[in-house]
C-alpha positions as CSV (number, residue, x, y, z in Angstrom):
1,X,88.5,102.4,77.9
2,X,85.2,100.7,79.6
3,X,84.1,97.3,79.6
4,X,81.1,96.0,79.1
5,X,81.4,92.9,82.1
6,X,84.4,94.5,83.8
7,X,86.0,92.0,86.7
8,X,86.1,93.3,90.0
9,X,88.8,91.9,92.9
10,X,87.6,92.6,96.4
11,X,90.6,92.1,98.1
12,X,89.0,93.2,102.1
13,X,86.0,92.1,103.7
14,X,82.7,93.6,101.8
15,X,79.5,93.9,103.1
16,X,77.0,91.6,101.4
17,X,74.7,94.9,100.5
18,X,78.0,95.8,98.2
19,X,78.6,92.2,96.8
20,X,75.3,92.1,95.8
21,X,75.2,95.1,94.0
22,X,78.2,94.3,92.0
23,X,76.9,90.8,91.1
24,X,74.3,92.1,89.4
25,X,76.3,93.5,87.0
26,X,79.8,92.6,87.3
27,X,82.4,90.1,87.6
28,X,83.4,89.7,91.5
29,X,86.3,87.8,93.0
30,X,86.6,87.7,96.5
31,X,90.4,87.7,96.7
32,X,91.1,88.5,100.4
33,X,94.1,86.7,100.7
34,X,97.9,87.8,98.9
35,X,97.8,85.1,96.8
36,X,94.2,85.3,95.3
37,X,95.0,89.0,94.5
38,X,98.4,88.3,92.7
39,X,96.0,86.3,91.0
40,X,93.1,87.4,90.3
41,X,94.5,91.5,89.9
42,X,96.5,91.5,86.6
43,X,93.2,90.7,84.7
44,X,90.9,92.6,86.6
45,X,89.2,96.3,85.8
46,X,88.8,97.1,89.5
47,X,89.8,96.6,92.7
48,X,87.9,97.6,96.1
49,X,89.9,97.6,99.5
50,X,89.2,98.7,103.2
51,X,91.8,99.7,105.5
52,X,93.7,96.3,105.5
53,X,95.3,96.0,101.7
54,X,98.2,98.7,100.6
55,X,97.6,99.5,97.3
56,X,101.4,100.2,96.7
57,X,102.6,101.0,93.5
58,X,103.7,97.8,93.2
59,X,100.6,96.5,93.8
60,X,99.0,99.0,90.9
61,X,101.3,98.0,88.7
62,X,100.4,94.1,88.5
63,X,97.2,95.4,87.8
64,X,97.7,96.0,84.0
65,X,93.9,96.4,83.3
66,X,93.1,98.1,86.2
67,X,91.1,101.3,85.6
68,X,89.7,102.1,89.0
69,X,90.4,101.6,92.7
70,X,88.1,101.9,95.4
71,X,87.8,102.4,98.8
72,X,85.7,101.4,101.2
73,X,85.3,104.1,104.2
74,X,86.9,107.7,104.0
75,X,90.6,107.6,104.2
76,X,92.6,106.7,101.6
77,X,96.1,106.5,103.2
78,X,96.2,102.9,102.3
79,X,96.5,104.2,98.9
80,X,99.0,105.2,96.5
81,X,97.2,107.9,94.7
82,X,100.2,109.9,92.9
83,X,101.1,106.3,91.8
84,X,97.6,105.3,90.5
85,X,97.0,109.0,89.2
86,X,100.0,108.5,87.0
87,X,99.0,105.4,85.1
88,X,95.5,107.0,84.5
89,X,93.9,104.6,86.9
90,X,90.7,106.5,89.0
91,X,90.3,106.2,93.4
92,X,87.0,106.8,94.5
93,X,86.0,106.4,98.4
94,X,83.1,106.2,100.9
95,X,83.3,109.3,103.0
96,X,79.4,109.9,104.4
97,X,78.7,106.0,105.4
98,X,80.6,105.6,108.6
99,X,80.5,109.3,109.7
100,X,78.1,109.1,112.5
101,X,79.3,105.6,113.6
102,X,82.8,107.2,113.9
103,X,81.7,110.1,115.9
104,X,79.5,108.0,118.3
105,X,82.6,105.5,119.1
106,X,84.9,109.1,119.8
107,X,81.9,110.0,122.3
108,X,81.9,106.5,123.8
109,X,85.9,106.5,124.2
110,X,85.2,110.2,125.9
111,X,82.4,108.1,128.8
112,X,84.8,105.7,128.9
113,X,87.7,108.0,129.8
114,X,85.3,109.9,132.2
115,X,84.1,107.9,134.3
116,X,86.6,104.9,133.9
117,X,84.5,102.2,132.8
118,X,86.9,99.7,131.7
119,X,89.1,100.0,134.7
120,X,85.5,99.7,137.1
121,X,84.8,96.5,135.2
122,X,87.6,95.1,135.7
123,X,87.4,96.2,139.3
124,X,84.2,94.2,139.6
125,X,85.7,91.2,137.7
126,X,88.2,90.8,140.0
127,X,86.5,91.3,143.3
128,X,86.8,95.2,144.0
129,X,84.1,96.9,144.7
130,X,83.5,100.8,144.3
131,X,86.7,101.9,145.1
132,X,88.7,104.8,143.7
133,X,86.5,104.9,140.3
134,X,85.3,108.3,141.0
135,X,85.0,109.9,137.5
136,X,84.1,113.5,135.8
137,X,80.7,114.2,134.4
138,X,81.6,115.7,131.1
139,X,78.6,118.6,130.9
140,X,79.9,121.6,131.3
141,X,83.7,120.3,130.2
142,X,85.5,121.9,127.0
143,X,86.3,119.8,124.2
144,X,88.5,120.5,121.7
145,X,88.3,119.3,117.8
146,X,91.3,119.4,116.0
147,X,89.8,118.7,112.4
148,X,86.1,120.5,111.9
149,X,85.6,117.7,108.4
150,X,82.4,115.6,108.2
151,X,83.6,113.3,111.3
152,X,84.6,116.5,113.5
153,X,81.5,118.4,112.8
154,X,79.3,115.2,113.8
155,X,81.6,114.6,117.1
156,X,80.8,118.0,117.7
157,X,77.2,118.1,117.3
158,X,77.0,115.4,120.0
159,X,79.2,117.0,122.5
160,X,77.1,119.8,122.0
161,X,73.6,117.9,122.6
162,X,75.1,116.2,126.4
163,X,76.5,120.0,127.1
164,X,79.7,120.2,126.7
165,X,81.5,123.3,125.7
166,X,83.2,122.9,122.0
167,X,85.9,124.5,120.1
168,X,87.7,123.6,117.1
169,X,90.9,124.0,115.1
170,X,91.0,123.5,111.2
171,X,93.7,125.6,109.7
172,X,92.3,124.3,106.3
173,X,88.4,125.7,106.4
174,X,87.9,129.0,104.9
175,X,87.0,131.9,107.1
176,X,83.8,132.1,105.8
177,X,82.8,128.6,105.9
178,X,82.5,129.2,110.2
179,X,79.9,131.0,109.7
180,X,77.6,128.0,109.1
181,X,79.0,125.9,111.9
182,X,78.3,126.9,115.6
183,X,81.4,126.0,116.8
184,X,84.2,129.0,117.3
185,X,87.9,128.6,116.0
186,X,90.6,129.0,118.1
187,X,94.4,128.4,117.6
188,X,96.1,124.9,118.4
189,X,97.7,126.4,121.1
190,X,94.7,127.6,122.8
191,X,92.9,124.6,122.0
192,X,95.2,122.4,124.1
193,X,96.1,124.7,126.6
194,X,92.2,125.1,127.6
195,X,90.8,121.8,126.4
196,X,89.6,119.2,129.2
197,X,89.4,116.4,126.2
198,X,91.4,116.8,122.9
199,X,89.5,114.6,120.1
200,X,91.7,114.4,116.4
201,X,89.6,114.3,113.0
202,X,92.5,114.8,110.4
203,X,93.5,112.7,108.0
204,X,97.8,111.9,108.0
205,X,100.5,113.5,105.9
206,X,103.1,114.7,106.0
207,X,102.2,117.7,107.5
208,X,100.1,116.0,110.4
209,X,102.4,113.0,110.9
210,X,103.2,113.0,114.6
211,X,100.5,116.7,115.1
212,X,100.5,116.1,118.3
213,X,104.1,115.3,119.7
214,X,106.0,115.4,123.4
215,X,105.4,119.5,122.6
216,X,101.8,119.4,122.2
217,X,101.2,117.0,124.9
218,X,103.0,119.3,127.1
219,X,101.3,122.3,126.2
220,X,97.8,120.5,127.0
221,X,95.8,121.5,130.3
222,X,96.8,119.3,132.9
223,X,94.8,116.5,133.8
224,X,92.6,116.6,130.3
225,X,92.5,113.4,127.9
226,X,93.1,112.8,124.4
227,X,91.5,110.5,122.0
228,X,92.0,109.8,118.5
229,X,90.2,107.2,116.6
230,X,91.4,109.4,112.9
231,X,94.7,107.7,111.8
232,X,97.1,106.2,113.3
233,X,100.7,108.4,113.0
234,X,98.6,111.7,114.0
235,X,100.2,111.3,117.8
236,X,103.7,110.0,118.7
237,X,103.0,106.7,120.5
238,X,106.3,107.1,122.8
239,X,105.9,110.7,123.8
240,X,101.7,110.0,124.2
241,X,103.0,106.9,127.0
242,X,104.9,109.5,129.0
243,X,102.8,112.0,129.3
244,X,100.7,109.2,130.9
245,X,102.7,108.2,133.2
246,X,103.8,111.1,134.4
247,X,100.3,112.0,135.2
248,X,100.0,114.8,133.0
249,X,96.9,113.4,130.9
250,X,94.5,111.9,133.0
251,X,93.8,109.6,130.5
252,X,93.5,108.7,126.3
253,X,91.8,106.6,124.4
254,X,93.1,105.5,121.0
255,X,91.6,103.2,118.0
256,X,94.2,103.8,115.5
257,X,97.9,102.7,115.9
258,X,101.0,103.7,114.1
259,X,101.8,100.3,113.0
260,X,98.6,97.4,112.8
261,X,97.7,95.4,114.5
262,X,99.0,96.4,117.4
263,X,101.9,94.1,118.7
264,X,104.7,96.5,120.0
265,X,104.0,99.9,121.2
266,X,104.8,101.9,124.2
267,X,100.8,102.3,124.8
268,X,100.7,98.9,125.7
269,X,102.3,99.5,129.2
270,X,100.7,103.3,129.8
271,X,98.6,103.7,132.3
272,X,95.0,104.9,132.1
273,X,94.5,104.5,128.2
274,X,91.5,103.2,126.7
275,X,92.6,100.9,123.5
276,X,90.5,99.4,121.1
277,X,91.6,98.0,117.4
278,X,90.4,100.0,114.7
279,X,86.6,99.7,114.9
280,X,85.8,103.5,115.0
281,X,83.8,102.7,111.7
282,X,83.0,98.8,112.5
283,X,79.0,99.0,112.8
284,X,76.6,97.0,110.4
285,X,75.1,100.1,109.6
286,X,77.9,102.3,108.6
287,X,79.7,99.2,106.6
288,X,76.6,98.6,105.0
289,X,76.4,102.2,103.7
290,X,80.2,101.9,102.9
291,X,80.2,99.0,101.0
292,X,76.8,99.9,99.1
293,X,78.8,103.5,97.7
294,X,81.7,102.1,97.0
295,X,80.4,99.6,94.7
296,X,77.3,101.9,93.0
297,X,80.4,104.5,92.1
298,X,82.0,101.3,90.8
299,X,79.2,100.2,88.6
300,X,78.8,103.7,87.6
301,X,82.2,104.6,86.2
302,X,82.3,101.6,84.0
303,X,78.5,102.9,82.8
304,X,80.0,105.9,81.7
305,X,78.1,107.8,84.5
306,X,79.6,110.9,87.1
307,X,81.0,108.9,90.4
308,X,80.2,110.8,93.2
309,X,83.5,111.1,95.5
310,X,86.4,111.1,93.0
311,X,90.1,111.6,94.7
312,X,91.9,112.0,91.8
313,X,89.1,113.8,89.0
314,X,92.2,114.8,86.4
315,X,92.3,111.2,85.4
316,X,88.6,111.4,84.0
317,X,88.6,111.9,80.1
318,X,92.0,110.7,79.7
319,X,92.8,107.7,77.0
């Protein structure tokens, strides 16, 4: 069942180009806090979240009128999908608006590791000058993709444009969909054993949780990097440290943590990591683009019209 004026809870910062939108023909309630969702959810039609809210089944469950959930930006780990799927309740997302802002922040952690730039600033901030901050041009260096989707294939396009050698792992791709892409597949193992910077592009589950473990860190070419600005549970946090302080990695850079924000973590005290908090995707541009398809799949479900990025499509024509 639609409704004519369905209410809307935004329950994560929005862009304005996606409040705007909704205004025009909705009911919006900016409920960014716990209590103003408990609220404000059990008589609302929607809901619309970014990385920040779990949408538990708990959660869904106060949400007796809810017929759709949306998400802002690509990932919907946040989200209970089985749990929405079963009480007929639809979860779109956002998955082209913060691709290319996502790759460029993966190539700006890869400078950063390469030639050292936080550690040389804060050389110069505290009176050092030019000493022991020789780094490693990246042309001509291999980089390995573990995850050839929409974010890995436009990480890899820009390694490819500043020269750098790329190869890629996606057990998931059809054979024949390699064709199109000019990257080559290659195995895990060879990917890490041969890999002078490992960059992750997978979403988590449990059949990535912890892909890259005191194993795979092992098995990676000595002295290469690894950086993952995906999701945060992809690489164990402990094992990751070590490897870093035994010298084995040269260096890694990470924008996604295991538990947010990040408070206690073993990453904290490693040496030679790059950390930043979760702003792979943060760019006007990109949460602009976010905000603006999340809400015009909104408007059009409750129009009756196709949305564009369903998750879960078998709830469509139900009830």
């Amino acid at each position: 069942m639609t409704v004519v004026t369905p209410r809307i809870v935004v329950a994560d910062a929005l862009a304005n180009s996606g409040i705007q939108l909704l205004r025009e023909h909705a009911d919006v309630v900016l409920a960014q806090d716990a209590i103003a969702l408990n609220e404000a959810l059990p008589s609302s039609q929607a809901l619309i979240v970014r990385s920040r809210t779990k949408v538990t089944a708990a959660l869904l469950e106060m949400g007796q009128d809810l017929q759709i959930v949306g998400r802002a930006g690509i990932g919907v780990d946040n989200i209970d999908v089985p749990a929405a799927t079963s009480r007929g309740i639809l979860v779109v997302n956002a998955p082209l608006g913060n691709v290319r802002s996502t790759a460029e922040h993966t190539i700006g952690l890869l400078f950063a590791l390469a030639r050292r730039i936080t550690a040389a600033d804060k050389a110069v901030r505290d009176g050092t000058w030019k000493t022991g901050y020789e780094g490693t041009q990246v042309a001509g260096k291999r980089l390995g993709v573990i995850g050839i989707g929409k974010v890995g294939r436009e990480t890899a396009t820009i390694a490819s444009a500043i020269g750098m050698d790329v190869v890629a792992f996606d057990p998931y791709l059809p054979a024949e969909a390699w064709t199109s892409l000019r990257v080559p597949p290659v195995g895990l193992q060879e990917l890490l054993a041969t890999s002078d910077f490992v960059t992750l592009h997978v979403p988590i589950g449990d059949d990535t949780r912890n892909l890259i473990g005191a194993q795979e860190l092992a098995s990676m070419k000595p002295g290469a990097y690894l950086i993952n600005c995906a999701r945060g549970g992809l690489v164990d946090e402990e094992a990751l440290a070590g490897a870093l302080a035994r010298g084995h990695l040269r260096g890694a850079a990470v924008d996604v943590f295991e538990e947010e924000p990040l408070v206690q973590s073993p990453l904290l005290r490693a040496p030679n990591i790059v950390l930043t908090p979760h702003v792979a995707a943060s760019t006007a541009e990109a949460q602009d683009q976010v905000s603006a398809d999340v809400a015009a799949q909104i408007l059009d479900f409750f129009a009756g019209r196709p949305v564009t990025f369903p998750i879960n499509p078998s709830v469509l024509g139900k009830g």
